[in-house]
C-alpha positions as CSV (number, residue, x, y, z in Angstrom):
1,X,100.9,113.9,108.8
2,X,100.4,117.3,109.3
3,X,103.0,120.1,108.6
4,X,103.9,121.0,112.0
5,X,104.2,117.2,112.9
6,X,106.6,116.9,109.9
7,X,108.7,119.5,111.2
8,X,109.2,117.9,114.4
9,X,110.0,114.7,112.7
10,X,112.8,116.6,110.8
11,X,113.8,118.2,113.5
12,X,114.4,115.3,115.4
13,X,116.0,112.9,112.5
14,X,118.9,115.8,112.9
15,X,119.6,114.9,116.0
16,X,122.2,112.4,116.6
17,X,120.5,111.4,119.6
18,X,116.9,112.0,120.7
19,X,117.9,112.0,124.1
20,X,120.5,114.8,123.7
21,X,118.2,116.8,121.5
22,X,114.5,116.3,123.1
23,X,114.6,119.3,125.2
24,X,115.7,121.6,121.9
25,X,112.4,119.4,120.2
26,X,110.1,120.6,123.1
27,X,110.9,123.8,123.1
28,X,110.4,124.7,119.8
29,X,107.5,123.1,119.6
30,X,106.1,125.4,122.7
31,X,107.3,128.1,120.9
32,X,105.4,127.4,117.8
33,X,102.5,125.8,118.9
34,X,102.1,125.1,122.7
35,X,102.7,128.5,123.7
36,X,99.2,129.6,122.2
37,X,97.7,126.4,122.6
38,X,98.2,126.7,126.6
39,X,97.0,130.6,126.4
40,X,93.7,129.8,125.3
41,X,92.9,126.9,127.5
42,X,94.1,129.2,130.7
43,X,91.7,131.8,128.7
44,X,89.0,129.4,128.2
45,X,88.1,127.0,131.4
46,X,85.5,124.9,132.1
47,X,83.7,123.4,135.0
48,X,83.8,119.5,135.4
49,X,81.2,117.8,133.3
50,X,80.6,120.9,131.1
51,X,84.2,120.8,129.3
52,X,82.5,120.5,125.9
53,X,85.1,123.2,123.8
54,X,88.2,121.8,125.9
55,X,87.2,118.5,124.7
56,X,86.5,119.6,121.3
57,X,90.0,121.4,121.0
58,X,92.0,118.2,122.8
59,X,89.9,116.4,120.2
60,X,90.9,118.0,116.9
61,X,94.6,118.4,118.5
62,X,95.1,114.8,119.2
63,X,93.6,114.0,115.5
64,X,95.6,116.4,113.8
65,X,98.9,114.6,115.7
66,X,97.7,111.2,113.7
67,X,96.1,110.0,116.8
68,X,92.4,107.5,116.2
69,X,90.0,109.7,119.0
70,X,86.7,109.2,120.2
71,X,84.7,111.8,122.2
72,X,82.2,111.4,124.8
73,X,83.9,109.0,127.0
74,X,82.4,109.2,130.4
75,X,80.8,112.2,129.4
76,X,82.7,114.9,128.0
77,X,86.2,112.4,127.8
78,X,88.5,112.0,125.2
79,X,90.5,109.1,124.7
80,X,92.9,109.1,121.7
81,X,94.9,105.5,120.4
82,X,97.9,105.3,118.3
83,X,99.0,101.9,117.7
84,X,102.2,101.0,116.2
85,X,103.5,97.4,116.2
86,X,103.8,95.0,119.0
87,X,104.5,96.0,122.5
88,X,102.7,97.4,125.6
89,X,99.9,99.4,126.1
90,X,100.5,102.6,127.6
91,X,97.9,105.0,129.1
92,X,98.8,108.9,129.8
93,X,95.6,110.9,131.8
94,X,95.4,114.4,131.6
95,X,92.3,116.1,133.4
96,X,91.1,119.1,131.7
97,X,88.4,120.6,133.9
98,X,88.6,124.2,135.4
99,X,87.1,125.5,138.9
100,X,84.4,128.1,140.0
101,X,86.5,130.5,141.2
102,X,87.7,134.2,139.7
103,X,90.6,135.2,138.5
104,X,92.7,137.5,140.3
105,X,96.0,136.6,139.3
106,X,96.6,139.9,137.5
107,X,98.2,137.6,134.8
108,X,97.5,139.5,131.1
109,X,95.8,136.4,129.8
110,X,93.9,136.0,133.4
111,X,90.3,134.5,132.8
112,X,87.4,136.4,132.1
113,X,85.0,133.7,131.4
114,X,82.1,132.9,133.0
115,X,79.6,129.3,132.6
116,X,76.4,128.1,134.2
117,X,77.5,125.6,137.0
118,X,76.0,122.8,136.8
119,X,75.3,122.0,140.4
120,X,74.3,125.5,141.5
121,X,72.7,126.5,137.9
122,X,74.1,129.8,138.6
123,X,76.4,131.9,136.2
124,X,79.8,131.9,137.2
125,X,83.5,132.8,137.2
126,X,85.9,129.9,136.0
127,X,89.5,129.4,136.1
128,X,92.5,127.5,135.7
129,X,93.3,127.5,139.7
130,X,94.7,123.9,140.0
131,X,97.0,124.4,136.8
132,X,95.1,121.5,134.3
133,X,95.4,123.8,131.1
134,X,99.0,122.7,131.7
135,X,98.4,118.9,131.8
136,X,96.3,119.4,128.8
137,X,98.7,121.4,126.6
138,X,101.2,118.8,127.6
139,X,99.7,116.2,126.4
140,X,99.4,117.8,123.1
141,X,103.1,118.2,122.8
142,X,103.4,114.5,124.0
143,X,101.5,113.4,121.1
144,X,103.1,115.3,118.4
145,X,106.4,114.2,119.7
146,X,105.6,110.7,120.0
147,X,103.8,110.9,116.7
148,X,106.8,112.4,115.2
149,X,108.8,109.6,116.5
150,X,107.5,106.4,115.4
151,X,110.1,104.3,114.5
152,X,111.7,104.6,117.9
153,X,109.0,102.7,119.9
154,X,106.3,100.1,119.7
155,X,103.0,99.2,121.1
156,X,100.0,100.9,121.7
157,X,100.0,104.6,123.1
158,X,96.9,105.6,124.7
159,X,96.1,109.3,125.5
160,X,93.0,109.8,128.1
161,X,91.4,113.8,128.4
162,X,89.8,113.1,131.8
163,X,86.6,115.4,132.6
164,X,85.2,116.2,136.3
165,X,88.8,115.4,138.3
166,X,87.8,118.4,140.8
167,X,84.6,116.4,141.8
168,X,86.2,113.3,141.3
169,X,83.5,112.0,139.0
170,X,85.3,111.5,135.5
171,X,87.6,108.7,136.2
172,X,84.9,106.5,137.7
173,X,82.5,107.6,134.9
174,X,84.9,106.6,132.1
175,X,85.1,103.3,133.8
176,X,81.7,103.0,133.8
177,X,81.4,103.8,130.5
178,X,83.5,100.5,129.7
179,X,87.2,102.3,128.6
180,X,89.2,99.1,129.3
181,X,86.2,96.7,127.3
182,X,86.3,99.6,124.6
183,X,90.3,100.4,124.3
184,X,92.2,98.1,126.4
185,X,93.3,97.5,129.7
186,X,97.0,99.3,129.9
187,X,99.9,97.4,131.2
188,X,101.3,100.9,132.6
189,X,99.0,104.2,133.5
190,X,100.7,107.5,134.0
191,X,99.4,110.6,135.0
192,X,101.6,114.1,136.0
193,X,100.2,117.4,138.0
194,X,101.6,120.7,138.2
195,X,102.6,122.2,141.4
196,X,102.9,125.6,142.8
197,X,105.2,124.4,145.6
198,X,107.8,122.7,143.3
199,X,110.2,125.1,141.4
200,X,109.4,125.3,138.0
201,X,111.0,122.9,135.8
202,X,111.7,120.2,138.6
203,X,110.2,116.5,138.3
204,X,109.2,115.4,141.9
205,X,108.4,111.9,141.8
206,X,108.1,109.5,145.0
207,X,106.8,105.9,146.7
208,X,105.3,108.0,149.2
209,X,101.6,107.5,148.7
210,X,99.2,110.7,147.9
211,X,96.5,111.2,150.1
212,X,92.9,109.6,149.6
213,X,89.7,111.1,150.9
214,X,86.2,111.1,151.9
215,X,83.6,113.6,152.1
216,X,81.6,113.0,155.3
217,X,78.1,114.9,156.2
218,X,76.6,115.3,159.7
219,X,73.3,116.2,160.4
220,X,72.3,117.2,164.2
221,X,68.8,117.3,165.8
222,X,68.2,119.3,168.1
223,X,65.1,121.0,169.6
224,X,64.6,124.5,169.1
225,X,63.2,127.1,171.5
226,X,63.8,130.9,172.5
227,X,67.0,131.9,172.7
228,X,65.9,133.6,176.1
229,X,65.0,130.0,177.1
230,X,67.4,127.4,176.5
231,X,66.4,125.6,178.9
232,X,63.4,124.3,177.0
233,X,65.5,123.0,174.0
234,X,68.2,121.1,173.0
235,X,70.9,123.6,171.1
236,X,72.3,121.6,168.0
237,X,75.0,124.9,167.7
238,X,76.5,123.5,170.9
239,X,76.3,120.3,170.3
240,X,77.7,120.8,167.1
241,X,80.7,122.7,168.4
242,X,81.6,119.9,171.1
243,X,81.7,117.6,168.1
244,X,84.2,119.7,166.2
245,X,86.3,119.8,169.0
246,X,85.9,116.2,170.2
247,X,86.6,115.3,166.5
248,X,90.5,117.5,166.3
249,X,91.6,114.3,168.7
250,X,91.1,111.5,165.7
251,X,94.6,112.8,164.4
252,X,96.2,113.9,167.7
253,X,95.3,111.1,170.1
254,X,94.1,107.8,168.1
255,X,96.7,108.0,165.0
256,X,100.1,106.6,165.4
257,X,101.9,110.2,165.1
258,X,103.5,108.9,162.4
259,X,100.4,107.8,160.1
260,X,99.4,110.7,158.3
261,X,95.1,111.7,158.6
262,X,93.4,115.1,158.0
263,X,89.7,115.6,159.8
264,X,88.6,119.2,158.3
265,X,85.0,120.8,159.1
266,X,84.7,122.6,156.1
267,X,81.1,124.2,156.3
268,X,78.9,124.2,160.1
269,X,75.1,125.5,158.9
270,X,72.7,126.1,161.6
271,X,69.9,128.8,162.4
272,X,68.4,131.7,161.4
273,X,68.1,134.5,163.8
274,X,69.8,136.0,166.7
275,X,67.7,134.8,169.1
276,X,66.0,131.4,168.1
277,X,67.6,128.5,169.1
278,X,67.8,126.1,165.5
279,X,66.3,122.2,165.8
280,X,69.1,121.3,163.6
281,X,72.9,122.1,162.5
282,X,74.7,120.7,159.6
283,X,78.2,119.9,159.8
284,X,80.7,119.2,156.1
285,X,83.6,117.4,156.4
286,X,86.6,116.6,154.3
287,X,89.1,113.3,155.7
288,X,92.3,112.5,154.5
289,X,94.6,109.3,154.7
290,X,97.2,107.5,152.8
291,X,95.8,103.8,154.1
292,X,93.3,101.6,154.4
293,X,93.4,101.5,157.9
294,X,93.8,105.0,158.8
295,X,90.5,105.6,156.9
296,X,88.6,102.8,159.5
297,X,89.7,104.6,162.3
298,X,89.0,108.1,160.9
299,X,85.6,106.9,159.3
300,X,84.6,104.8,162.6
301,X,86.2,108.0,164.3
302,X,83.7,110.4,163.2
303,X,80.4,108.3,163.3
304,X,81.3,106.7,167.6
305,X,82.4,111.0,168.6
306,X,78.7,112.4,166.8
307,X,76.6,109.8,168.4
308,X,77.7,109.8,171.2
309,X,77.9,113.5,172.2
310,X,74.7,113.4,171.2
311,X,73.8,111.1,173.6
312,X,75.7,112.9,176.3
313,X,73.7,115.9,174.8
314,X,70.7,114.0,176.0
315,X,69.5,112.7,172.8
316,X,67.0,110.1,172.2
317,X,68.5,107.1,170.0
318,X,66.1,108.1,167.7
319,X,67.7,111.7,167.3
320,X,71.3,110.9,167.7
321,X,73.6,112.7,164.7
322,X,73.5,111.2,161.4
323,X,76.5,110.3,159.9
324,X,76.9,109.8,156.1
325,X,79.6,109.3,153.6
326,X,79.4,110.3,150.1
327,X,80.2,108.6,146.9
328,X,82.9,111.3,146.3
329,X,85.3,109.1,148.4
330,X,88.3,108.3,146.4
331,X,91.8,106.0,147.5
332,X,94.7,106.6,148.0
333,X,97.4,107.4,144.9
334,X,100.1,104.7,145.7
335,X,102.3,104.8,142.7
336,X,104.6,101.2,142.1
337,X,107.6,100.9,143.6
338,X,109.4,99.5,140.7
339,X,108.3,101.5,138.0
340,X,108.7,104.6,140.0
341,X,112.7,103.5,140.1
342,X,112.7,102.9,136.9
343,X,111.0,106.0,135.5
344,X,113.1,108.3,138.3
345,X,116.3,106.4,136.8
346,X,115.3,107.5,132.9
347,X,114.2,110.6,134.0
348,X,117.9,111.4,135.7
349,X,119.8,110.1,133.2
350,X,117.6,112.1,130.2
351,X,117.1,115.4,132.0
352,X,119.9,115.6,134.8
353,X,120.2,114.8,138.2
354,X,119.0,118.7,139.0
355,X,116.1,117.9,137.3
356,X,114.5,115.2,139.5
357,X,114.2,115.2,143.2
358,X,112.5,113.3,145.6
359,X,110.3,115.2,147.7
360,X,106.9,112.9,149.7
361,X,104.0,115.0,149.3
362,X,103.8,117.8,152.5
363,X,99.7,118.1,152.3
364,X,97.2,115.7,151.7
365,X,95.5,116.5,148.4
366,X,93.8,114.0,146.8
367,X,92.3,112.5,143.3
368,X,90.6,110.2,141.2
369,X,93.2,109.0,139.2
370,X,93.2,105.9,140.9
371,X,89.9,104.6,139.8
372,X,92.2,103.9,136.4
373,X,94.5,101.8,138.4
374,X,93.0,99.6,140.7
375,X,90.3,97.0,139.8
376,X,92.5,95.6,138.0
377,X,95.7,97.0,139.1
378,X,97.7,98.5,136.9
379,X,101.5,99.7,137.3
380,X,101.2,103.3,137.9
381,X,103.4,106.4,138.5
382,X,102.0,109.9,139.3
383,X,104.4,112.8,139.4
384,X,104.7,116.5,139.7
385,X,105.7,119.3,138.0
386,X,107.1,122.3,139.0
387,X,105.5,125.5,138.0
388,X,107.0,128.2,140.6
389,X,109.9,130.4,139.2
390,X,112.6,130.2,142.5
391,X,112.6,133.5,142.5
392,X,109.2,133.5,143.7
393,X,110.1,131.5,146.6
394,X,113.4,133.4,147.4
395,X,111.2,136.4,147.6
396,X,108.4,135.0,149.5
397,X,111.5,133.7,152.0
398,X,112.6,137.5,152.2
399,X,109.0,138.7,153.4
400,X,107.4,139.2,150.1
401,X,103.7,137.9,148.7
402,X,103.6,134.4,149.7
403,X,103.0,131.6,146.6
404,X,99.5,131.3,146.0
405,X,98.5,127.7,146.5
406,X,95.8,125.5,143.9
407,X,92.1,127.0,144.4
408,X,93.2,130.4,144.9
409,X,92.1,133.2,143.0
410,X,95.8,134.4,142.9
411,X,97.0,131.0,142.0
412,X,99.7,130.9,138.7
413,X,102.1,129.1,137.2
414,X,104.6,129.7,135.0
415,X,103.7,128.1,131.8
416,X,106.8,127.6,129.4
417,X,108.9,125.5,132.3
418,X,106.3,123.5,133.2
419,X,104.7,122.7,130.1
420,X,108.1,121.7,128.5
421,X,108.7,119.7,131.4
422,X,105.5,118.1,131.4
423,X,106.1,116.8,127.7
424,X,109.7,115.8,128.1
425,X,109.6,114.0,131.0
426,X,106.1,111.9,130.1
427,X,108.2,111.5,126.7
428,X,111.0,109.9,128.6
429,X,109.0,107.7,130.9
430,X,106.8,106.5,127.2
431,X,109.6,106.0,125.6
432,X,111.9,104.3,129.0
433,X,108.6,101.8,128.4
434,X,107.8,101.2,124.7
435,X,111.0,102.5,122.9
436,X,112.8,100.1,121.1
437,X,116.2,98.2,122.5
C-alpha cells in the first residue's frame, strides 16, 4: 500500500462514519494529490487513439492505488481489477481522450500542446474541451478511496480508461478486443461526464434517455457546365440546397412534436471556381434521437428527401444522391430505471438533497458508452457533473460572457468542485452496490 493510500485509510478509520466524513476524505485527497494530478492531464491532452502518456499515467496511478492493470485494451485502454471477496462486479468508465482544438480559455494552465492527428497526419493543437481530464482524475481518487476502504465492501471493482470516446471508436474496440471474455461481464456499469451547463458541484442524474446518433454522408451528381450556361448542366449546389431545406421538415413535420430528433448539415462541399458549375456536391450530416424508431424515420427520412429531389432535379436513377451511413453510429444512453432510483436515493441521502437534481438532458449529445451495456445488457446509470461556478451563470444572466459550451476553444471548468464530486458521488453509488450490510 502506498503512503498516500495509507493516509487515506487513516484518515478514514477516524471517522465515525464514512458517510459523514467522505467529503473531508476527498478533499484532502484533491488537495494533496488530485489537484496536480488533474493540472497535468488538462496540460497534457491527447487525441483519441494516440492517448499513449494518459494511458501510461492512469496506468501507474491505478497500480500504485493496489489495483491489478493491464494496458492496451482496445488500443491505448486501460482496465484496472481489484477483487475483494464475494459480491458483484462493478464496472466504472472513464474516457481520457482530448480534442483537436486550441486553447483559448486564458486559464494559467491552458494547453500548449500540440500532436500529429491521426486522421489528418497534420500537427495540431489539443485540448481538454469536453472536460475528460476531469473523469480521469476522478477516477484516480475513486480508486484510492475505495482502495483505502476495503473492509467496507465486497466483490470485484473494475476501473475502465476508455480511449477514442470523441470518435466513438474505443468502447466498440475494447469489446472487440474481448474485455467481458478477458475480465468479466459486470453486473452494474457506471459512467459520469462533466458539464458546463450544470453548476459546479451538482449531481444531475435522470431516466430521460441521452441522445444516440448517426453520421450520414450524401454525395450529389450533377453535371457541370459554364456558369454562364446553366442551361446545359445539372447544378448539384442547387440541388444540394433544396435538400437541406427539404430535410429541416424530418423534425418539424414527420416527428411527433414531442419525440425528440436532431437533422444537422454540418459540412456542404461543392466547386471550385466562381463561374464553373461543379458535377458534384457533398453534403455531412449529424442525426440525433433518443429511440429506435425515431432513428427509422430520420434514417429512412434522409435517403426518400435526396433521391427524390434528385429525381425532381431530373436525374437519371443511375445518378440519384447517394446516401450512406457510417459505422460511427452509436445508440441511445438509456440508463435503468431502478438503479437510477436507487443510486439518486444514496446519492441524496450521502451528499444532500441540494446536491442532486433531476434535470433530462436539454441537447442531444451523444456517446459510445453504450457499446459496454447492451449486448448483453447490463444495468447502467450515466450521470453528470457540474463544473460551472453559479456565478458564472448569474453573470452571463446579467449580460455578461456567455458559458462556453464542450468543443469550444473557451470551454472550462472548474476543477476542484467537480473533481471532488466526481469521486464522491461514484464512491457512493460503488459503495450503495458492493458495500457491506
Amino acid at each position: 500500500m502506498s503512503k498516500s493510500i495509507a493516509g487515506l485509510l487513516a484518515l478514514l478509520l477516524s471517522a465515525s462514519s464514512m458517510a459523514q466524513n467522505l467529503s473531508a476524505v476527498v478533499q484532502k485527497d484533491y488537495d494533496q494529490h488530485l489537484e496536480g494530478l488533474f493540472d497535468y492531464f488538462h496540460r497534457n491532452p491527447e487525441l483519441s487513439t494516440v492517448e499513449h502518456e494518459t494511458a501510461r499515467r492512469m496506468a501507474l496511478e491505478l497500480s500504485l492505488a493496489g489495483f491489478e492493470v493491464t494496458e492496451g485494451v482496445g488500443g491505448t485502454g486501460v482496465v484496472a481489477i481489484m477483487e475483494n471477496g464475494e459480491g458483484p462486479l462493478v464496472m466504472m468508465r472513464a474516457d481520457m481522450d482530448g480534442l483537436p482544438v486550441e486553447e483559448k480559455s486564458g486559464l494559467p494552465n491552458a494547453s500548449r500542446a500540440q500532436q500529429k492527428d491521426p486522421i489528418t497526419g497534420n500537427m495540431v493543437y489539443t485540448m481538454h474541451a469536453c472536460g475528460h481530464d476531469v473523469h480521469i482524475t476522478s477516477l484516480v481518487g475513486t480508486a484510492r478511496l475505495m482502495s483505502a476502504q476495503k473492509d467496507r465492501w465486497k466483490g470485484t471493482l473494475m476501473l475502465v480508461v476508455q480511449p477514442a470516446e470523441e470518435r466513438v471508436l474505443g468502447a466498440q474496440a475494447m469489446r472487440d478486443d474481448d474485455i467481458w471474455g478477458r475480465f468479466g461481464t459486470p453486473d452494474y456499469a457506471l459512467a459520469f461526464h462533466v458539464s458546463s451547463s450544470d453548476v459546479a458541484g451538482i449531481i444531475n442524474v435522470s431516466e430521460s434517455p441521452y441522445a444516440g446518433a448517426d453520421t450520414v454522408d450524401i454525395v450529389i451528381h450533377g453535371v457541370g457546365a459554364h456558369g454562364a450556361s446553366p442551361h446545359r448542366g445539372k447544378d448539384p449546389i442547387v440541388l444540394g440546397s433544396q435538400i437541406v431545406l427539404a430535410l429541416q421538415t424530418l423534425v418539424s413535420r414527420e416527428l411527433a412534436p414531442r419525440d425528440p430528433g436532431v437533422v444537422t448539415v454540418g459540412s456542404f462541399h461543392a466547386g471550385t471556381k466562381h463561374n464553373i458549375i461543379s458535377d458534384q456536391a457533398h453534403l455531412q450530416i449529424t442525426v440525433r434521437n433518443t429511440s429506435a424508431e425515431t432513428r427509422e424515420i430520420l434514417l429512412s427520412g434522409i435517403k426518400r428527401i435526396a433521391e427524390n429531389m434528385g429525381r425532381v432535379a431530373g436525374l437519371p436513377d443511375d445518378k440519384l444522391p447517394e446516401v450512406t451511413v457510417s459505422n460511427e453510429s452509436v445508440p441511445p444512453t438509456v440508463n435503468d430505471a431502478a438503479l437510477t432510483r436507487r443510486l439518486k436515493q444514496a446519492w441524496t441521502e450521502a451528499m444532500g438533497d441540494a446536491a442532486v437534481v433531476d434535470i433530462p438532458p436539454k441537447g442531444m449529445g451523444a456517446e459510445d458508452f453504450p457499446f459496454f451495456t447492451v449486448n448483453p445488457d447490463i444495468a447502467s446509470v450515466y450521470w453528470a457533473i457540474g463544473g460551472t461556478p453559479q456565478a458564472d451563470f448569474e453573470a452571463e444572466k446579467a449580460g455578461g460572457p456567455p458559458v462556453p459550451s464542450h468543443h469550444s476553444p473557451l470551454f472550462k471548468i472548474s476543477p476542484e468542485p467537480a473533481v471532488t464530486a466526481g469521486v464522491e458521488s461514484t464512491v457512493v453509488a460503488l459503495m450503495e452496490l458492493m458495500g457491506e450490510t
